[in-house]
mmCIF file of the C-alpha atoms, coordinates in Angstrom:
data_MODEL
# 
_entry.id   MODEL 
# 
loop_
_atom_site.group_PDB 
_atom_site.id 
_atom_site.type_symbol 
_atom_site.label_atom_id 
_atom_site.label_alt_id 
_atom_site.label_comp_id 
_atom_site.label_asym_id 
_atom_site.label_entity_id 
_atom_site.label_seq_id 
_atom_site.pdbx_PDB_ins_code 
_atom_site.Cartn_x 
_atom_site.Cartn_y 
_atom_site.Cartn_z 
_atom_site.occupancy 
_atom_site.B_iso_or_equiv 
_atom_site.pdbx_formal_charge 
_atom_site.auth_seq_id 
_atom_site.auth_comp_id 
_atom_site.auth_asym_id 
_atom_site.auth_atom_id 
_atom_site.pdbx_PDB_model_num 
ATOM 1   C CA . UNK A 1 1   ? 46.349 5.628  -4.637  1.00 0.00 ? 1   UNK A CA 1 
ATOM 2   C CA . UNK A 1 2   ? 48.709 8.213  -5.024  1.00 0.00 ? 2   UNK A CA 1 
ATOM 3   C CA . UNK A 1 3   ? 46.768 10.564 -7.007  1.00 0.00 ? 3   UNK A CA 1 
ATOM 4   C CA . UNK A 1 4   ? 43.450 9.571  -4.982  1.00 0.00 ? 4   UNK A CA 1 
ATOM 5   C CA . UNK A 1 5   ? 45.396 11.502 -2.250  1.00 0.00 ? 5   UNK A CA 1 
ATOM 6   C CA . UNK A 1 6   ? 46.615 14.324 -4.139  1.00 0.00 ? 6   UNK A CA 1 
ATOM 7   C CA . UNK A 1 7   ? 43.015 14.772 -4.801  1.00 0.00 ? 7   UNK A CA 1 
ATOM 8   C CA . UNK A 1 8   ? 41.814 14.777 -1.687  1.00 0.00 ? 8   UNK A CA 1 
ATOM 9   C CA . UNK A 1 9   ? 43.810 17.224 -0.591  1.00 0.00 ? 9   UNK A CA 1 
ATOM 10  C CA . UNK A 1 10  ? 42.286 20.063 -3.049  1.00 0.00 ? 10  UNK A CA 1 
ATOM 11  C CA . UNK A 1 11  ? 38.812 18.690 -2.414  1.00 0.00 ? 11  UNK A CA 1 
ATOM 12  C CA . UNK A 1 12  ? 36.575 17.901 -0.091  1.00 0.00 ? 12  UNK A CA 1 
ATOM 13  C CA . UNK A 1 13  ? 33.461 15.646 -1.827  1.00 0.00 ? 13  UNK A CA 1 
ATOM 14  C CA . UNK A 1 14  ? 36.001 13.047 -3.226  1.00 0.00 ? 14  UNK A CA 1 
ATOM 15  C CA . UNK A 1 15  ? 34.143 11.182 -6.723  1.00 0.00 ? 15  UNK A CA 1 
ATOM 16  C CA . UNK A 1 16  ? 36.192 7.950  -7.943  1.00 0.00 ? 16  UNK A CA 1 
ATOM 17  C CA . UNK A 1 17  ? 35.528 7.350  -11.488 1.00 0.00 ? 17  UNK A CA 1 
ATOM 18  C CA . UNK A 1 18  ? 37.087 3.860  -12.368 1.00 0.00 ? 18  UNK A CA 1 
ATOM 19  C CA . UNK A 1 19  ? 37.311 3.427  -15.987 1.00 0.00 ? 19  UNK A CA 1 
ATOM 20  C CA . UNK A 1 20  ? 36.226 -0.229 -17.031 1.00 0.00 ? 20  UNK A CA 1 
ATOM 21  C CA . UNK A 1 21  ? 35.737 -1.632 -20.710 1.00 0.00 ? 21  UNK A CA 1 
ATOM 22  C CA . UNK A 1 22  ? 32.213 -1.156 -21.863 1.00 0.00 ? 22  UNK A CA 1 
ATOM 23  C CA . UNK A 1 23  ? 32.487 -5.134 -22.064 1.00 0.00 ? 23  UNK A CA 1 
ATOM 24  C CA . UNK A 1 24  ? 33.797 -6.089 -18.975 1.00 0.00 ? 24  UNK A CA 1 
ATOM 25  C CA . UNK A 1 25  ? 31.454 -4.426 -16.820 1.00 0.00 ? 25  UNK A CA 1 
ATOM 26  C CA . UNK A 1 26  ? 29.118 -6.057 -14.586 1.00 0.00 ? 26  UNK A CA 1 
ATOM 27  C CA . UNK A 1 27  ? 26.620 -4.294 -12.711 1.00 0.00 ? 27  UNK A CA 1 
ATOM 28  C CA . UNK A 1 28  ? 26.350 -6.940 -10.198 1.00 0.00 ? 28  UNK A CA 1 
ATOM 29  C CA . UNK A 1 29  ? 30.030 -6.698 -9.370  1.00 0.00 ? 29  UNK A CA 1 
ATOM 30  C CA . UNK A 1 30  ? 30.166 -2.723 -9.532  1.00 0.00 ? 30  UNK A CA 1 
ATOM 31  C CA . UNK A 1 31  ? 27.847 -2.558 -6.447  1.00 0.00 ? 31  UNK A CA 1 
ATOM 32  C CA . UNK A 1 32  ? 30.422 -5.140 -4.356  1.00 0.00 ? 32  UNK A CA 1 
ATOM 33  C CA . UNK A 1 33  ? 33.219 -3.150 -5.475  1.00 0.00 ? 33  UNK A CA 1 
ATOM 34  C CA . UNK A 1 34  ? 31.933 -0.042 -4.125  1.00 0.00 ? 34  UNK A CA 1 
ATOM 35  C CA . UNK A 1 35  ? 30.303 -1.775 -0.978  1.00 0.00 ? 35  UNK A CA 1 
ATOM 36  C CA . UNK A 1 36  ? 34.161 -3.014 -0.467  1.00 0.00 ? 36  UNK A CA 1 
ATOM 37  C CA . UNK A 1 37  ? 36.188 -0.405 -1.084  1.00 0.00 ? 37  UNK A CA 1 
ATOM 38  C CA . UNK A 1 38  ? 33.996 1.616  1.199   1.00 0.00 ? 38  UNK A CA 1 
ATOM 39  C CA . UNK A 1 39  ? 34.669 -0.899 4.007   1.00 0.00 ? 39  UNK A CA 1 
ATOM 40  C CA . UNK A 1 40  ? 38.509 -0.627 3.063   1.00 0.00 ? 40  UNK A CA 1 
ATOM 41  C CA . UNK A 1 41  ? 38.381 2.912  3.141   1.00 0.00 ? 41  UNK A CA 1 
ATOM 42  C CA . UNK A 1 42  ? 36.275 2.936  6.783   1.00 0.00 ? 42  UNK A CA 1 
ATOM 43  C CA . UNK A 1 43  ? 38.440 -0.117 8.176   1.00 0.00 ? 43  UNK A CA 1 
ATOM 44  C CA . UNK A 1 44  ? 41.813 1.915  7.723   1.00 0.00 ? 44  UNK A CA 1 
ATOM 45  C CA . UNK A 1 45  ? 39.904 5.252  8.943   1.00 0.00 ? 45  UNK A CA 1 
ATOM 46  C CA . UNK A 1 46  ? 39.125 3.079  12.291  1.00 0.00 ? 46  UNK A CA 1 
ATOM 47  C CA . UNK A 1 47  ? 42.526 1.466  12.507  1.00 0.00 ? 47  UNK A CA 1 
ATOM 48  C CA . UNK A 1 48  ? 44.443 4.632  12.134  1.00 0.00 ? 48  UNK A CA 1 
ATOM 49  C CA . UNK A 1 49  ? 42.151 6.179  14.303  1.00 0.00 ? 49  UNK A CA 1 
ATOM 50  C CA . UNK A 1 50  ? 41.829 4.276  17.174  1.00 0.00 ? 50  UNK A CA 1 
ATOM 51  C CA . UNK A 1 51  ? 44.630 2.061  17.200  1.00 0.00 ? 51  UNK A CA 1 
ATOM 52  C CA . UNK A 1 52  ? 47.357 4.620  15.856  1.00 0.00 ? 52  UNK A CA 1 
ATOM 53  C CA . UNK A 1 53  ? 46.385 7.789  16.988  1.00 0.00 ? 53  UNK A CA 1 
ATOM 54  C CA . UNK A 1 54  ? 45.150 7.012  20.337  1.00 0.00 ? 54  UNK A CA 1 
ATOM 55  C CA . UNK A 1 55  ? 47.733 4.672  21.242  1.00 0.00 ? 55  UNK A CA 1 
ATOM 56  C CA . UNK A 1 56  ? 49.824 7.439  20.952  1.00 0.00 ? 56  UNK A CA 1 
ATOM 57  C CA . UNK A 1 57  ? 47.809 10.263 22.955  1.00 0.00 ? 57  UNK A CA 1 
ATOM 58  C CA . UNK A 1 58  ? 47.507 7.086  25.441  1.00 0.00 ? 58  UNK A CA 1 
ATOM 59  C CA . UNK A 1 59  ? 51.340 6.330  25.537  1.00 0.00 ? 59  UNK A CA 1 
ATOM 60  C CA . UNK A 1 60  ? 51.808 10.343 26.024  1.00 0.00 ? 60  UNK A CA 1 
ATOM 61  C CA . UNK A 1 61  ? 49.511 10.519 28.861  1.00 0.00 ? 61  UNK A CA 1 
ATOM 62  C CA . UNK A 1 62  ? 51.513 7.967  30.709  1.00 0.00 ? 62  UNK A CA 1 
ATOM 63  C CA . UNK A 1 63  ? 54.922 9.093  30.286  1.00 0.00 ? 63  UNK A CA 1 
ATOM 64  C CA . UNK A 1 64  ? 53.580 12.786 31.785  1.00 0.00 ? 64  UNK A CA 1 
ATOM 65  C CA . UNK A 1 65  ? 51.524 10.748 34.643  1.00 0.00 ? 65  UNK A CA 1 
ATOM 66  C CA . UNK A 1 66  ? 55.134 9.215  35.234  1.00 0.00 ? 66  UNK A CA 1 
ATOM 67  C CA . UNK A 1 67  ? 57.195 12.090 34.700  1.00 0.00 ? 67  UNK A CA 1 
ATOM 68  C CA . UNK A 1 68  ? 55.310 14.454 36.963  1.00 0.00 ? 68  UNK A CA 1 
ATOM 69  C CA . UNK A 1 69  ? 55.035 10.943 39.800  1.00 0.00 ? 69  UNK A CA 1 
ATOM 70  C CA . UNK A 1 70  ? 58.961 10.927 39.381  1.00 0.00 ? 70  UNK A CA 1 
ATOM 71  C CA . UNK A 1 71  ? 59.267 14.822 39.737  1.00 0.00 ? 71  UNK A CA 1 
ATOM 72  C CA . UNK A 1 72  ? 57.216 14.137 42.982  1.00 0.00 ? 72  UNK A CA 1 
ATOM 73  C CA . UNK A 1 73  ? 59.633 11.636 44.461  1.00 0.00 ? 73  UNK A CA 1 
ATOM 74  C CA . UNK A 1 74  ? 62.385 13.543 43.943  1.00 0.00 ? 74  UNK A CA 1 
ATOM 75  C CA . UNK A 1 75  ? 60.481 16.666 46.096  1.00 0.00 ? 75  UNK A CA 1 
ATOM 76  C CA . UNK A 1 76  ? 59.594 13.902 48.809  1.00 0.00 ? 76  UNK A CA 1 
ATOM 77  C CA . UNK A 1 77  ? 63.143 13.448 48.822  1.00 0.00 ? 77  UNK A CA 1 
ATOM 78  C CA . UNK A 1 78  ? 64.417 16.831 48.757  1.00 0.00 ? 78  UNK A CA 1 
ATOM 79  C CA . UNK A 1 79  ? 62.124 17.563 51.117  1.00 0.00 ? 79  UNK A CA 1 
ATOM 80  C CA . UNK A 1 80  ? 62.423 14.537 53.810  1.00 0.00 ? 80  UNK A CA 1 
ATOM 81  C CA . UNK A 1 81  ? 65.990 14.027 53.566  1.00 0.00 ? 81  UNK A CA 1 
ATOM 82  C CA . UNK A 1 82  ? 67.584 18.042 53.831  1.00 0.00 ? 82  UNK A CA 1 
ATOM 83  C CA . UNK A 1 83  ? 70.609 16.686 54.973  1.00 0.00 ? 83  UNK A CA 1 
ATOM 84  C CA . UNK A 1 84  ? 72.712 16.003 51.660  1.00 0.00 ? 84  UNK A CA 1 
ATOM 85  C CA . UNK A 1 85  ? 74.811 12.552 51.192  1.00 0.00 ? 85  UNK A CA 1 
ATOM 86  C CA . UNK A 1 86  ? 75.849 11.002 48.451  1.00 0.00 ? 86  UNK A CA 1 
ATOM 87  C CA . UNK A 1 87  ? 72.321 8.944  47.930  1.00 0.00 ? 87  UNK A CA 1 
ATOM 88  C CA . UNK A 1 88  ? 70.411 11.533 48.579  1.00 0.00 ? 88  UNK A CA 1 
ATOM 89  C CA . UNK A 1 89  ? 72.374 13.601 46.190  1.00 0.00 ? 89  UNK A CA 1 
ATOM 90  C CA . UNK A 1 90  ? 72.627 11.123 43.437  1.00 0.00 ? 90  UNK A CA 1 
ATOM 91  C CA . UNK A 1 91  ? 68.742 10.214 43.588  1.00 0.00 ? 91  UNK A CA 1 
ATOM 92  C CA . UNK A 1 92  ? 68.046 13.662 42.939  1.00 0.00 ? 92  UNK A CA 1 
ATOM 93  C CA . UNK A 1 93  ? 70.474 14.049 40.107  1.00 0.00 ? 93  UNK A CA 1 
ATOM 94  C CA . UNK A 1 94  ? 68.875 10.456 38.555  1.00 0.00 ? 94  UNK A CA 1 
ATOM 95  C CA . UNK A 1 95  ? 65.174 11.471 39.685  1.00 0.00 ? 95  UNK A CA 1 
ATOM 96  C CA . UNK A 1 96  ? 64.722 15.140 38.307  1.00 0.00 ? 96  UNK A CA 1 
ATOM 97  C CA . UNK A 1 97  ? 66.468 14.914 34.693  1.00 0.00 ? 97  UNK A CA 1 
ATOM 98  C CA . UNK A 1 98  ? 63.909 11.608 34.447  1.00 0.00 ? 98  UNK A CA 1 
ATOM 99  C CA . UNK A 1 99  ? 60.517 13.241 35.604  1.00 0.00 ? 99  UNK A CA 1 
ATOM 100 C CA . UNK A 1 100 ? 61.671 16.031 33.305  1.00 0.00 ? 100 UNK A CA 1 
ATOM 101 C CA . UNK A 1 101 ? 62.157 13.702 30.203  1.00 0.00 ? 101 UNK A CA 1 
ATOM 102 C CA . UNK A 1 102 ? 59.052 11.781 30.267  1.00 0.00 ? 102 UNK A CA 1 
ATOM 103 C CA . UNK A 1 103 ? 56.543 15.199 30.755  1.00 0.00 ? 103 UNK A CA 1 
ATOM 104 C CA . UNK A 1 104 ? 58.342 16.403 28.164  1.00 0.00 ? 104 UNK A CA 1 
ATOM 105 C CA . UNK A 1 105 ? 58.664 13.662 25.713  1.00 0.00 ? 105 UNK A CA 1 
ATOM 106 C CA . UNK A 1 106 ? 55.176 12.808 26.229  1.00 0.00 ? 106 UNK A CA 1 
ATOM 107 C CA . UNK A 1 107 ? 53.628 15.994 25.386  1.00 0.00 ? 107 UNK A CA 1 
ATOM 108 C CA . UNK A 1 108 ? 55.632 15.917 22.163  1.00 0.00 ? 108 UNK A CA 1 
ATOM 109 C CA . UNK A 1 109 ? 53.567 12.601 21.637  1.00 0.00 ? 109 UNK A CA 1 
ATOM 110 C CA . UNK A 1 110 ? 50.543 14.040 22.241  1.00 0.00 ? 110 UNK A CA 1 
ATOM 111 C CA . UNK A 1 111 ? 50.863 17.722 20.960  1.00 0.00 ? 111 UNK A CA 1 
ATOM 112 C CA . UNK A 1 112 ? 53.241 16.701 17.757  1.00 0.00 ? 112 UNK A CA 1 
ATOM 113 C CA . UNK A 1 113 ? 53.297 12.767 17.295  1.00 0.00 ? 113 UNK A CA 1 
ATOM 114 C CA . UNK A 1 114 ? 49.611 12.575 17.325  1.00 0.00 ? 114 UNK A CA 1 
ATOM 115 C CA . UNK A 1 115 ? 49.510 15.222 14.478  1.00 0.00 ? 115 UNK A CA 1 
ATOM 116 C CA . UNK A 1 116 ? 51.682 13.784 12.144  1.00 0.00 ? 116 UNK A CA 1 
ATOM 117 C CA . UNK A 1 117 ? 48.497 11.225 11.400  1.00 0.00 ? 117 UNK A CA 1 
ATOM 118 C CA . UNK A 1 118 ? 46.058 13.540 10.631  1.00 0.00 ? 118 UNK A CA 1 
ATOM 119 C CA . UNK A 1 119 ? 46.622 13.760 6.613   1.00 0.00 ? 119 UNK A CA 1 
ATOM 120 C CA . UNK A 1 120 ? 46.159 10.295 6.324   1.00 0.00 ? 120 UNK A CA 1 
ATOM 121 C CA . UNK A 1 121 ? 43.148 10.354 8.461   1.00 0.00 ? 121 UNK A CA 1 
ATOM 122 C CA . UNK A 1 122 ? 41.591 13.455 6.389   1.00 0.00 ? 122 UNK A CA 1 
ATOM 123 C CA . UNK A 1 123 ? 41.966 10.952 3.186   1.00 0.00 ? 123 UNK A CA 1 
ATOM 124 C CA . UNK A 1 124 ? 41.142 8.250  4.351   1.00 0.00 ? 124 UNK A CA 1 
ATOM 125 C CA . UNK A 1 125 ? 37.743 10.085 5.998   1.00 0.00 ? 125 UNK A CA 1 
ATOM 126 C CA . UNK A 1 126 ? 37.298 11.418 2.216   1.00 0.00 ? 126 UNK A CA 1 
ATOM 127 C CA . UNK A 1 127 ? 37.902 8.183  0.843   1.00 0.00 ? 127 UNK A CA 1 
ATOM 128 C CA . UNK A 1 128 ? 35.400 6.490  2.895   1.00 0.00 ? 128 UNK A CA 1 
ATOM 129 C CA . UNK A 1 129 ? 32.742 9.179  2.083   1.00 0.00 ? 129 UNK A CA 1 
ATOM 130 C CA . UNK A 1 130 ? 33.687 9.524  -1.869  1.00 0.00 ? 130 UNK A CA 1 
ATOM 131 C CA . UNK A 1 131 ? 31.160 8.897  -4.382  1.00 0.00 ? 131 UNK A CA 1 
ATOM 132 C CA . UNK A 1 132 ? 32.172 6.263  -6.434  1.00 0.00 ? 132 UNK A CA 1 
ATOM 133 C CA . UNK A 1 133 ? 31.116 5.895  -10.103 1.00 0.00 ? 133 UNK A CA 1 
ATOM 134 C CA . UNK A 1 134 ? 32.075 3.237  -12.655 1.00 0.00 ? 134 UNK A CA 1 
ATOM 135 C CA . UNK A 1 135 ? 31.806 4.709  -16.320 1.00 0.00 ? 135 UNK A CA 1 
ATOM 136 C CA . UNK A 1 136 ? 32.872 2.288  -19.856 1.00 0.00 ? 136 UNK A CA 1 
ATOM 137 C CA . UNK A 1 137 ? 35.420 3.183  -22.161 1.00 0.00 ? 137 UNK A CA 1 
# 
């Protein structure tokens, strides 16, 4: 697997030659191999894909939805309350650092996080795609 992905990365029309002996191949089995590892290949493309990657963007999109709602409160606050007490005063101090934190953290997710998949993806897309070809030995 290892060099399958050190070979993706220089290429991009990926061709697996598996080396089997002359008498142990099997046609028959050859063309369910490839059928399978094709489906691997496309089942971890979909999972990594959808389930990974997205949940991610997904999870980012919340914590900004929340941040900038919590940012919000703390205006209403500011806002509806000028005079300053204590609560007033300490909501603000809790409110405003915790808007801040979730925009923040969740555009890392979705501008950084969300990247950090992509080379696996890329093989994984290859992989899927790669011709493969069984030769004897």
């Amino acid at each position: 697997m290892t060099e399958a992905k050190k070979a993706s990365y220089e290429k991009e029309d990926i061709i697996l030659n598996l080396m089997v002996p002359k008498e142990k191949r099997v046609i028959k089995d050859e063309i369910i191999i490839k059928k399978r590892l094709k489906q691997h290949f496309s089942k971890h493309y979909y999972i990594l894909n959808k389930k990974v990657r997205r949940k991610i963007i997904h999870n980012g999109e919340l914590f900004i939805s929340f941040g900038i709602f919590i940012m919000l409160i703390a205006s209403i606050i500011m806002f509806k309350f000028p005079e300053t007490n204590i609560i007033t005063s300490f909501l603000i101090v809790l409110l405003e650092p915790a808007g801040w934190f979730l925009f923040w953290e969740g555009l890392n997710l979705i501008i950084f996080e969300s990247k950090k998949t992509e080379p696996e993806l890329e093989f994984y897309r290859k992989m899927s795609n790669a011709k493969i070809i069984f030769s004897s030995y």
